[in-house]
N, C-alpha and C positions, 0 to 999 in steps of 0.2 A: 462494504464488499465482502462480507464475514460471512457465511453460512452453512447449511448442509441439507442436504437431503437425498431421498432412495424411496426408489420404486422397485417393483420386482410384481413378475407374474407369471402363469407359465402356459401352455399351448402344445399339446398332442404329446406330451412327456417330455417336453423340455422345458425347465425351469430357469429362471432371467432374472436378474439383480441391478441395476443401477444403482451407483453411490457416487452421490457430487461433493464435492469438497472445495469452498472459495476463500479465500483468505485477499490480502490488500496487491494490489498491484496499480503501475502507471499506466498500464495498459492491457487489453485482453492478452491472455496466455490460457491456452486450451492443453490438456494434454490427457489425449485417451489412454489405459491400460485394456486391451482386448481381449479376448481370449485367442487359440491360435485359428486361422481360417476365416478372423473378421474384417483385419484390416484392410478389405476393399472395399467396407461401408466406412470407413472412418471419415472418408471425403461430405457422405451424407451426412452422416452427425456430426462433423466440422461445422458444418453448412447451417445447420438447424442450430446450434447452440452461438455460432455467431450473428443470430438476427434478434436472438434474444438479451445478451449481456454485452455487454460494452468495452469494462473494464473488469480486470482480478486475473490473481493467478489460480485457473480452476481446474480440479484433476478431475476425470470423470473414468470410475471403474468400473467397466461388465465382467457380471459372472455368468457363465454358464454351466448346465450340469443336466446331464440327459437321466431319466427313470431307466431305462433299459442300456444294456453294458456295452460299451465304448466300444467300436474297433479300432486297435493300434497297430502303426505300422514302423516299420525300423528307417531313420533317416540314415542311411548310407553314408552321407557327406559329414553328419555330424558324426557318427561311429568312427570313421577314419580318423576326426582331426582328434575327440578326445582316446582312441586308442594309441596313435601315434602319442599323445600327451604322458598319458600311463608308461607305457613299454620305456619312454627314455626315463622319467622317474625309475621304475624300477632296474634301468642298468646303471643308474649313481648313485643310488641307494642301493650297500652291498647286503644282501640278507633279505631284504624285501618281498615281499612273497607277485608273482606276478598278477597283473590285472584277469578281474575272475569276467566272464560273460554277466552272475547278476550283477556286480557291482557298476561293469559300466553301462549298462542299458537301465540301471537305479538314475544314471545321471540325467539331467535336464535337458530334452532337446533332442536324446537320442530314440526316445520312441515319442512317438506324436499321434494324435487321431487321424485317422484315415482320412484322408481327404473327401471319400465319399462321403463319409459321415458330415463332413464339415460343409459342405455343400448342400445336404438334407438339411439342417439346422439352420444355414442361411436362407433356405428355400423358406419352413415350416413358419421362423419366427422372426422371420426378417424384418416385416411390417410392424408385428408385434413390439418389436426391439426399440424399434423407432418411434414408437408412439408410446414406448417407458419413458424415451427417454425426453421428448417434449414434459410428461407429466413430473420428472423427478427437473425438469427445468421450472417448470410453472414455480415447484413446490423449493426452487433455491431462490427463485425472486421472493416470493413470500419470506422466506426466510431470513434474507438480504432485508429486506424491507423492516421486517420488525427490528430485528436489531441499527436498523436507521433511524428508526422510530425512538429504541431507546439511548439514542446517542442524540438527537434530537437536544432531549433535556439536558445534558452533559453539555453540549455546543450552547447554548442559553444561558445556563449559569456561568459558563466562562466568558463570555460578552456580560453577563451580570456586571461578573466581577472587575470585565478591564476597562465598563464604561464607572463604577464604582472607583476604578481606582484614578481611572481621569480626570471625575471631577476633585476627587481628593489634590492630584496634581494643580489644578487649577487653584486651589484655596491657596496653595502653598508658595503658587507661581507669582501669587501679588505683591510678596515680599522680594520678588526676583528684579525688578528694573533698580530697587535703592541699596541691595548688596552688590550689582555689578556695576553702580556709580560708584560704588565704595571701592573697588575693587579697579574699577577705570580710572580715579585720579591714583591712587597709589602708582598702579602702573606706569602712567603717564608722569608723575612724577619722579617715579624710579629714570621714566626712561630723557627725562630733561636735565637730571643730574648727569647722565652720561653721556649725553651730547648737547651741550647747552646751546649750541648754533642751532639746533634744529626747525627745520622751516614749517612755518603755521600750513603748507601745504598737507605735511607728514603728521603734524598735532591733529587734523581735519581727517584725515587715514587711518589714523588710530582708534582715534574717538566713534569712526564708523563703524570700524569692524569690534567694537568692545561692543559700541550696542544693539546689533547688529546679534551679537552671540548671545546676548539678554533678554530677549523677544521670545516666549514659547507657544503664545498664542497660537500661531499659527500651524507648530505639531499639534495641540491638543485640541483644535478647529478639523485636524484632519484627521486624526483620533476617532473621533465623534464619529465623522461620516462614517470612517469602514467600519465602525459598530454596525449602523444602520446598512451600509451597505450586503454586511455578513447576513444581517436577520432577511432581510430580501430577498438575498441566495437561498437558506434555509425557507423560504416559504415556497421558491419556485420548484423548489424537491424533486427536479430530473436534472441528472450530468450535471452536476453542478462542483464536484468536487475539484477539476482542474480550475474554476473559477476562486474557489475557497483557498486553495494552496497558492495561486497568485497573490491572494487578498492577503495573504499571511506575511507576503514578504513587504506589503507594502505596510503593514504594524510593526512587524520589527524596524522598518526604516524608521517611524516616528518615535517607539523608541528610545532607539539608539542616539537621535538626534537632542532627544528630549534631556538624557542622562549627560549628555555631551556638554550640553548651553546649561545645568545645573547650576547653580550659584550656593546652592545650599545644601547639609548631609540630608536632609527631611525630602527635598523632592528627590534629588538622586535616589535615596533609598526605595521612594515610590515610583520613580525611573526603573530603577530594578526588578520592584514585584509585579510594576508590569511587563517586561520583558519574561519572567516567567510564567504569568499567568498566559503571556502570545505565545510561548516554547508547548505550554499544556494543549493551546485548542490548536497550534499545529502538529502536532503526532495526533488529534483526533480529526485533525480534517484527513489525515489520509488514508481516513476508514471509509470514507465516504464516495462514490462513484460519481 
């Protein structure tokens, strides 16, 4: 969801800029910077920039800038509030020199383009405007795209890596049903010395759920699939990223379950580097739309 791009063109002496900026988001976030006198089109380019992107947090900035010099006019309402603002500063500040006419019509807001003028500009380059800004959207999907492209390869070698390190688990996992025999008389034995009454119902209970916790087959049978399942995703390459961020939570389950039912330092420790290698391809699925 990463990119950038800019248009700009210009029409009867008025000069035009688009600049898009996308970064990761869970959802579309549009936010325009106008210039003063636009924001009655923002509705229109709301409109057009959400039938093309889906998800991201995307800023989209116009410039405008006319060849021929500006008419400015005094905003009344803004000169009252920052004058009133000045005059009580300078009566609690003792010695302060009063507020001057350049310094506060220097301030933001207090002169502004003529509205006439601002209404020629939407008139001349309205259309104009709006067909920058389709072309600086074409040029952020491309964008968006390529850098998909090169994440692409980064999502691949980390499926390399956690279907590499599954089957390592698996090698590891053969030696797991005769450590947790090992491991299930002791206990059992532990637990007959302290209640020697103990009924063969409860010996049958124990014994189940010890082997029960020794079985990993069946995390690294499910392992396997969201490998495949992930590469499937990655081949169908549209809106696929809320799919990939599910699929993430379902790797960390296995996992987690996987380091749990551990019998040994050799899997646990590959329990582990797979849970980091699942922590790496989720911060880069949520690059992905």
């Amino acid at each position: 969801m990463t990119g950038f791009a800019r248009s700009e063109g210009s029409i009867d002496g008025i000069t035009w800029a688009w600049e898009l900026r996308s970064v990761n988001g869970r959802t579309l976030d549009l936010r325009f910077r106008l210039p003063n006198g636009w924001d009655s089109q923002e509705a229109a380019f709301r409109d057009m920039a959400g039938k093309v992107l889906k998800r991201g947090n995307v800023t989209a900035n116009l410039t405008i800038r006319r060849e021929s010099q500006t008419r400015l006019e005094l905003d009344p309402a803004a000169l009252e509030q920052v004058l009133a603002i000045a005059t009580d500063l300078h009566r609690r500040i003792p010695g302060s020199p009063p507020p001057s006419a350049d310094a506060l019509l220097s301030l933001p807001g207090v002169l502004r383009q003529a509205q006439a003028d601002q209404q020629e500009e939407r008139t001349i380059a309205g259309a104009a405007v709006l067909a920058g800004l389709g072309v600086a959207l074409h040029d952020l999907v491309a964008s968006r795209q390529a850098e998909g492209e090169r994440l692409s390869g980064v999502l691949g070698g980390l499926l390399q890596e956690i279907a590499g390190l599954r089957e390592t688990a698996q090698r590891q996992a053969i030696g797991q049903p005769a450590a947790q025999r090992a491991r299930m008389l002791e206990n059992l034995q532990t637990l007959l010395r302290e209640t020697p009454n103990l009924s063969e119902e409860r010996v049958a209970q124990e014994v189940a759920l010890l082997a029960s916790r020794s079985d990993v087959r069946e995390e690294l049978d499910r392992l396997s699939s969201h490998v495949e399942a992930a590469h499937a995703l990655m081949r169908e390459a549209v809106n696929v990223g809320r799919k990939l961020d599910f699929l993430m939570q379902e790797f960390n389950r296995e996992a987690n379950t996987l380091c749990s039912k551990s019998a040994s330092t050799e899997l646990t420790a590959t329990g582990l580097k797979l849970k980091a290698a699942i922590e790496q391809l989720r911060e880069q699925v949520q690059n992905i739309e």
